[in-house]
C-alpha positions in Angstrom: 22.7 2.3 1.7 25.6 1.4 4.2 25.9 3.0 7.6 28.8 2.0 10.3 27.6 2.7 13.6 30.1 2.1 16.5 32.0 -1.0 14.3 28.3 -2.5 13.4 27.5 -2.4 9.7 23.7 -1.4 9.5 22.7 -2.1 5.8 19.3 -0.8 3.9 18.6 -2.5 0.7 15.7 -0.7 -1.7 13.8 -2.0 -4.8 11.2 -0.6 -7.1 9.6 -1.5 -9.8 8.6 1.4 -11.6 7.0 -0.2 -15.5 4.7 3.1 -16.0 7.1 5.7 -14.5 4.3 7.3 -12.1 7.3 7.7 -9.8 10.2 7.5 -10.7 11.2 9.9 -13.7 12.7 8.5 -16.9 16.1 8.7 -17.6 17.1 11.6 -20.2 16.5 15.2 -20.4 14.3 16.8 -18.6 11.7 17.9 -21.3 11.1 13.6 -22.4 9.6 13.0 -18.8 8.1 16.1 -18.3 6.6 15.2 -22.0 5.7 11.7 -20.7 4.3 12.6 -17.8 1.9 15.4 -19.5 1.1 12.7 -21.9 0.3 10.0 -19.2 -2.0 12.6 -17.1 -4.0 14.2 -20.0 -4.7 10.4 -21.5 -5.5 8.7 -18.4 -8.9 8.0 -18.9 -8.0 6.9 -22.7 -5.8 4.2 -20.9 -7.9 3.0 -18.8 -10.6 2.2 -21.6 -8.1 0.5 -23.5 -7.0 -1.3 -19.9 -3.6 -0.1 -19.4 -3.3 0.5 -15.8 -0.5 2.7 -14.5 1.1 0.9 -11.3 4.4 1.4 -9.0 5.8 -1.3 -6.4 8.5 -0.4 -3.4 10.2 -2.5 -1.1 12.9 -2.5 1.4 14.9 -4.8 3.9 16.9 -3.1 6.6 19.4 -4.5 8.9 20.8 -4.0 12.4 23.6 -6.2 14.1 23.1 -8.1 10.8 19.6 -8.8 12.0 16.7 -7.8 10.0 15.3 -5.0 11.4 12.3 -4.2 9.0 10.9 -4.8 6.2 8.8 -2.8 3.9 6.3 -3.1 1.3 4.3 -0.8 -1.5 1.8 -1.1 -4.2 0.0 1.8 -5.7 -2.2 0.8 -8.6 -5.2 2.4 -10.3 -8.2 0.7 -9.8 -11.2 0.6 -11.2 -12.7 4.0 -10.0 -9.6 5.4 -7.9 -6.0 4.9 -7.3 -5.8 1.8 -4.7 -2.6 1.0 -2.5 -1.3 -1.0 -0.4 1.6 -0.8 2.7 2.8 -3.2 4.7 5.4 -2.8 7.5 7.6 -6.1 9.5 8.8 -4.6 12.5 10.0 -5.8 16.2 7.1 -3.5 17.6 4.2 -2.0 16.4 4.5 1.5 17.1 2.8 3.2 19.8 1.7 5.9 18.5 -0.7 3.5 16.4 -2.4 2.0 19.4 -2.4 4.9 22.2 -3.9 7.6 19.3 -6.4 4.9 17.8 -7.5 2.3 21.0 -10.9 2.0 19.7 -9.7 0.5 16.5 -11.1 -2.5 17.1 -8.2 -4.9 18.1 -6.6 -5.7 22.0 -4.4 -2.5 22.7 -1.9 -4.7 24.3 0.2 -6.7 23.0 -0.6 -5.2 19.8 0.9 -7.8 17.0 -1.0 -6.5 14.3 -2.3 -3.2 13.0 -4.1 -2.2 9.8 -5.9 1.1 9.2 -7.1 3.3 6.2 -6.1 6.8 4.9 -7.3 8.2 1.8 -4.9 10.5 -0.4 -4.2 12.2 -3.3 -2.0 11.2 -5.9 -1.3 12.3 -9.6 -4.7 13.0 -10.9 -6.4 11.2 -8.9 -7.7 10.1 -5.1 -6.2 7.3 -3.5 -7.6 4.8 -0.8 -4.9 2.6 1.1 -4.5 0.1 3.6 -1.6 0.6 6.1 -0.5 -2.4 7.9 2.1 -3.7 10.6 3.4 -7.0 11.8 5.7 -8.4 14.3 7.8 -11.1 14.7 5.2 -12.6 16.9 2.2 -12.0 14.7 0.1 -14.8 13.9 -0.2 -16.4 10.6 -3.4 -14.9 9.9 -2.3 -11.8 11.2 0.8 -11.9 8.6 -1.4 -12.9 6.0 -3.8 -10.1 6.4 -0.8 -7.7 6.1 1.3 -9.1 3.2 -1.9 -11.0 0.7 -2.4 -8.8 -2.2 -4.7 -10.0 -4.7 -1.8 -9.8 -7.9 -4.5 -10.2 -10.4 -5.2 -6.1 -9.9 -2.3 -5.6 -11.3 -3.9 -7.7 -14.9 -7.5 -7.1 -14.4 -8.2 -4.8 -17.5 -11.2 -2.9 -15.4 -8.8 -2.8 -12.5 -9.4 -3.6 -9.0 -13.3 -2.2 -7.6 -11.9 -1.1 -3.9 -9.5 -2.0 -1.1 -11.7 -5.3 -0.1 -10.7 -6.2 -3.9 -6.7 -5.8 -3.1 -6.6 -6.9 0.6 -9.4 -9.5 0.8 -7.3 -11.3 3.5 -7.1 -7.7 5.6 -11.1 -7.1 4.7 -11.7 -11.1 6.0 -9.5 -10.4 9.5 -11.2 -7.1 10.3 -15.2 -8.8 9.4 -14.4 -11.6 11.8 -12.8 -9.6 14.4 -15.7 -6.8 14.3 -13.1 -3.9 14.0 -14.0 -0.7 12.4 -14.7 -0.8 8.2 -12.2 0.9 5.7 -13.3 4.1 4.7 -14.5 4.6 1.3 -14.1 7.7 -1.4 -16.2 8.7 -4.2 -13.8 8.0 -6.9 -12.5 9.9 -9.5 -13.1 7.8 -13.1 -16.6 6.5 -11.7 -18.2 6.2 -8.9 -16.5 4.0 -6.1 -18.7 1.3 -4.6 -19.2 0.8 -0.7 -19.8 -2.2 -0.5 -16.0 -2.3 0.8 -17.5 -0.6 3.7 -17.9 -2.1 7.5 -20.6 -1.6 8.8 
C-alpha cells in the first residue's frame, strides 16, 4: 500500500502466513473454500487428536517520512484447550487511551513504555485468549522482550500450547515480577483450560 501525502511517500508493507487457511480463503471458486472450511470446522477435534493444529501469522511495517512508523505483529494458534494469540504493537507512543481507561493495570501511568493486557474472544469454533502488547522506541529490553518472545514451539507441540503463560512466558515473567494484574483465564472449548496462567 502506497500513499503520497503532501510530496511524502508513506508506504505500508503487509505479510501473512496463512498454511491452514483459517483466514484467508483459498484461491478458486467459491464452493472449494466454503467446502474446506466446512471440512476444517466439523473435523476439528479429529485434528487435534491426530495433532494438526490450525494456525495464522500477520505482520506489518509502516512508514512515515521514510521513518518507520509502526510495526505490527499476529499469531493466532489453537492451543491445547482454546484458541491462543498473540499481538504485539512498535509504536512512537503508547496510546492513551490504554493508560487513562486502565491506570490500575499495574505499571507507572507515565511515561508509559510498555503495555500488555488480555481480552478474550471468539473465533471460528472456538474461544480465544490473547495477549495485547505495545512498545516504544524507548522501551526497555525487557520490556521489548516481553512484547515480541513467543514461544515458536506452540506452533510444533502436537498437544498445542496449555495457556497464554505457555506462548508469552517472557510477558507472564514481566507482569509476576512487577506485581501487575494476572491474565484472565476461559474455560476452554476442547477441555478444560488450566489457571494456573492466572495472577493471583
Amino acid at each position: 500500500m502506497h500513499n503520497l501525502v503532501h510530496g511524502v511517500k508513506n508506504d505500508s508493507y503487509i505479510i501473512r502466513i496463512d498454511p491452514w487457511h483459517p483466514v484467508h480463503p483459498l484461491p478458486g471458486p467459491n464452493w472449494i473454500e466454503r467446502a474446506y472450511g466446512e471440512t476444517c470446522l466439523r473435523l476439528g477435534n479429529w485434528r487435534r487428536r491426530v495433532k494438526l493444529r490450525s494456525w495464522t501469522v500477520i505482520g506489518s511495517v509502516g512508514f512515515t517520512n521514510g521513518k518507520v512508523k509502526t510495526v505490527f505483529g499476529d499469531l493466532v494458534i489453537e492451543g491445547e484447550n482454546e484458541w491462543l494469540s498473540a499481538e504485539w504493537n512498535y509504536v512512537t507512543e503508547i496510546p492513551a487511551y490504554l493508560w487513562e481507561r486502565y491506570p490500575d493495570n499495574g505499571f507507572p501511568v507515565e511515561p508509559r513504555q510498555y503495555d500488555a493486557s488480555w481480552t478474550h474472544l471468539h473465533f471460528g469454533d472456538g474461544t480465544r485468549e490473547r495477549i495485547i502488547s505495545f512498545v516504544t522506541p524507548r522501551s526497555t529490553s525487557e520490556e521489548l522482550n516481553a512484547a515480541r518472545n513467543i514461544n515458536l514451539q506452540c506452533l510444533f507441540i502436537g498437544r498445542g500450547c496449555h495457556s497464554l503463560c505457555e506462548l508469552m512466558p517472557d510477558a507472564t515473567r514481566y507482569r509476576r515480577e512487577h506485581n501487575a494484574r494476572g491474565w484472565g483465564w476461559n474455560s476452554g472449548d476442547w477441555g478444560i483450560q488450566p489457571h494456573d496462567c492466572l495472577i493471583q
